[in-house]
C-alpha positions as CSV (number, residue, x, y, z in Angstrom):
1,X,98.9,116.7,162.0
2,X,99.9,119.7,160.1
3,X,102.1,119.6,156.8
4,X,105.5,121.3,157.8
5,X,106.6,124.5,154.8
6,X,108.3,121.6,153.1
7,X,105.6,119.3,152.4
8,X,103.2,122.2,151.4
9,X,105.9,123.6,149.1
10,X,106.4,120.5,147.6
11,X,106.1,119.9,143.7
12,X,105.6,117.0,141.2
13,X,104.8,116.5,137.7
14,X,102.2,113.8,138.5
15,X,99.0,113.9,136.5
16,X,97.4,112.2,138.7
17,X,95.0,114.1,141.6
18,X,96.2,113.4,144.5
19,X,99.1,111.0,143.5
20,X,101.4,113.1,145.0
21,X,104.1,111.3,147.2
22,X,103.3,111.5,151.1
23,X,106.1,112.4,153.3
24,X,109.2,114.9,153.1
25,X,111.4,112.1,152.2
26,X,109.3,110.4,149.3
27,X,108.6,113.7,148.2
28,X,112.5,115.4,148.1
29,X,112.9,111.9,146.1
30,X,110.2,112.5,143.5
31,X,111.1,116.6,143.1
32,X,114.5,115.3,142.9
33,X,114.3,112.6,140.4
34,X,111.8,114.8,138.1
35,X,113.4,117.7,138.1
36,X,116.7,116.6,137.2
37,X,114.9,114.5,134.3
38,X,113.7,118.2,133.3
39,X,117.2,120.1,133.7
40,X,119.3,117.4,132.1
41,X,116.8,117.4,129.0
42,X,117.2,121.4,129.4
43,X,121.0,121.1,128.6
44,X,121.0,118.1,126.4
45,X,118.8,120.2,124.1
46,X,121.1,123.4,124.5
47,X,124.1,121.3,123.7
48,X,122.8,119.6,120.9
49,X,121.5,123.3,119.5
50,X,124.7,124.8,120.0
51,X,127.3,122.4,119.7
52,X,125.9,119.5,117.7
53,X,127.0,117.5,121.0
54,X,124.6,115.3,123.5
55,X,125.3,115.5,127.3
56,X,126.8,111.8,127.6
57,X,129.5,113.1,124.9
58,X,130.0,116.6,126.3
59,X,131.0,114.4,129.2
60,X,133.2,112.1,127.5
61,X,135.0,115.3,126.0
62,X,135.0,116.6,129.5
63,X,136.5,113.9,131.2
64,X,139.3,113.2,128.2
65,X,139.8,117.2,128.3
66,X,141.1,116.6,132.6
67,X,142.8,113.6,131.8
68,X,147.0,113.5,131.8
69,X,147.8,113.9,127.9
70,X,144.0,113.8,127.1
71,X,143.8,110.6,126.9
72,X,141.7,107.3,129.3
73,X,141.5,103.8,128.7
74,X,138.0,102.6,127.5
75,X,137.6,100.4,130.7
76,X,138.4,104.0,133.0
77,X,136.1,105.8,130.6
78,X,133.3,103.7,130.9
79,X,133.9,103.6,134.9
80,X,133.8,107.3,135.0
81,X,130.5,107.6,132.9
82,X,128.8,105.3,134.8
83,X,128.8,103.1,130.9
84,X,128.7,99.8,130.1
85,X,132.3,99.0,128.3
86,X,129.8,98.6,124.8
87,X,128.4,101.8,125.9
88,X,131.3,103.6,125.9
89,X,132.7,101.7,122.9
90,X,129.7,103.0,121.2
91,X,130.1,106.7,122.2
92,X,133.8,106.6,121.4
93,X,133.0,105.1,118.1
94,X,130.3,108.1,117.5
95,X,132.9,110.6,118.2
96,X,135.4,109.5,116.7
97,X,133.5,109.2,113.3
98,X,133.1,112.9,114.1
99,X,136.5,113.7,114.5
100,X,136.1,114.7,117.8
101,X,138.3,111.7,119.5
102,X,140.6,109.2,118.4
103,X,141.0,105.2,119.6
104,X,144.4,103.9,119.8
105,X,146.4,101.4,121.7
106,X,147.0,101.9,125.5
107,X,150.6,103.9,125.9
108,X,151.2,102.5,128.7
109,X,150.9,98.3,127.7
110,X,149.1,98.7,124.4
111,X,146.8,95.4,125.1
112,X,144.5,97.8,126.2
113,X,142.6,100.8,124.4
114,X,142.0,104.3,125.1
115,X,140.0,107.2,123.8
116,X,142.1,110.4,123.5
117,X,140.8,114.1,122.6
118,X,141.3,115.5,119.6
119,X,142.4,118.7,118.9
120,X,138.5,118.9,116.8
121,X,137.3,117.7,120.1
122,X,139.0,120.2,122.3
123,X,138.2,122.9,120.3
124,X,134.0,122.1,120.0
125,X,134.5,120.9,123.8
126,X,135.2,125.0,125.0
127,X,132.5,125.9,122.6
128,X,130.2,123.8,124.6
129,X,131.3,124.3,127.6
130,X,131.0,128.0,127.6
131,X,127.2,127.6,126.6
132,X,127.2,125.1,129.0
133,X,128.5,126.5,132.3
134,X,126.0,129.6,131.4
135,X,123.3,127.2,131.1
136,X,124.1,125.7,134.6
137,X,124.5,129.1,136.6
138,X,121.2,130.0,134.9
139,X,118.8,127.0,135.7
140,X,120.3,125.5,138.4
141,X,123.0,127.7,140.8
142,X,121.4,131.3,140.6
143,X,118.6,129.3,141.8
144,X,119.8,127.7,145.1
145,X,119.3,130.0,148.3
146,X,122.3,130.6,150.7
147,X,123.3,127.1,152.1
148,X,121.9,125.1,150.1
149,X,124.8,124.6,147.4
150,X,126.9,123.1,150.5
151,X,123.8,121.1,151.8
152,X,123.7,119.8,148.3
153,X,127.6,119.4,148.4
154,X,127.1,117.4,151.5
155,X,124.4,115.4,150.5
156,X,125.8,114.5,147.0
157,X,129.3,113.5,148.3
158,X,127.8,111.5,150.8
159,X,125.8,109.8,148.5
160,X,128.1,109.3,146.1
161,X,130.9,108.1,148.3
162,X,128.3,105.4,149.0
163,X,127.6,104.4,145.9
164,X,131.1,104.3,144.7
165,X,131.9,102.2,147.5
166,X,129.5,99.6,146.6
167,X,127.3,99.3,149.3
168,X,124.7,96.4,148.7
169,X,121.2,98.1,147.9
170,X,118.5,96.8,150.8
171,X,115.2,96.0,150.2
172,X,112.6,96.6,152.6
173,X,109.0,95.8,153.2
């Protein structure tokens, strides 16, 4: 049997010889999983150079800066993130020692909490996200051939969509 281009393309960190996944699906996992351990270190490293900011809080400032008024409630935050309610308690807490967002009542039935965005935190949030977006386009989109940004689209959505939707994992022999 002869390796299709994909296989014999195929790339992994592994230090092991011949460790390497078998398989175009096991391997599109493994290039997938390690390369986007390498690309998010990438930009967490960029951000925290340039804007004093990790990528789980240029992603809290991100989602606060689209929400209505600026503002989310913790349990919606934490949702969004993919967090643990401490989780996000924590990173709130971190930013707002910074400046950067502010905790207050819910508006809306003030049982609740939510984090709003500062105007500290929307100012360092366009800093970042100017270095950011370059950052992206640089080591990720100029890199994609033509089609595959939609294939990714497709994939990703689909995925995702799943995911969100709660679909019990399966476990197979």
């Amino acid at each position: 049997m002869t390796n299709s281009s994909a296989e014999t393309d195929a790339w992994s960190r592994t230090s092991a010889p011949g460790a390497h996944e078998t398989g175009v699906q096991r391997q599109s996992w493994r290039a997938y999983f390690e390369a986007t351990a390498l690309l998010q270190d990438r930009l967490d490293r960029t951000l925290k150079e340039s804007a004093g900011l990790h990528l789980a809080d240029y992603n809290l400032l991100l989602l606060l800066s689209e929400a209505p008024e600026g503002r989310l409630r913790m349990g919606e935050l934490a949702r969004l993130m993919v967090f643990s309610p401490s989780r996000v308690t924590y990173q709130v807490k971190t930013l707002e020692q910074r400046g950067l967002v502010e905790r207050c009542a819910a508006a809306t039935d003030r049982r609740g909490a939510e984090a709003v965005i500062t105007d500290a935190g929307r100012h360092l949030f366009r800093k970042a996200a100017a270095v950011h977006s370059r950052q992206v386009k640089d080591l990720f989109l100029d890199r994609l051939e033509d089609g595959e940004a939609e294939t990714l689209l497709r994939v990703f959505s689909r995925l995702g969509r799943s995911l969100e939707g709660g679909e019990p994992a399966t476990l197979s022999d």
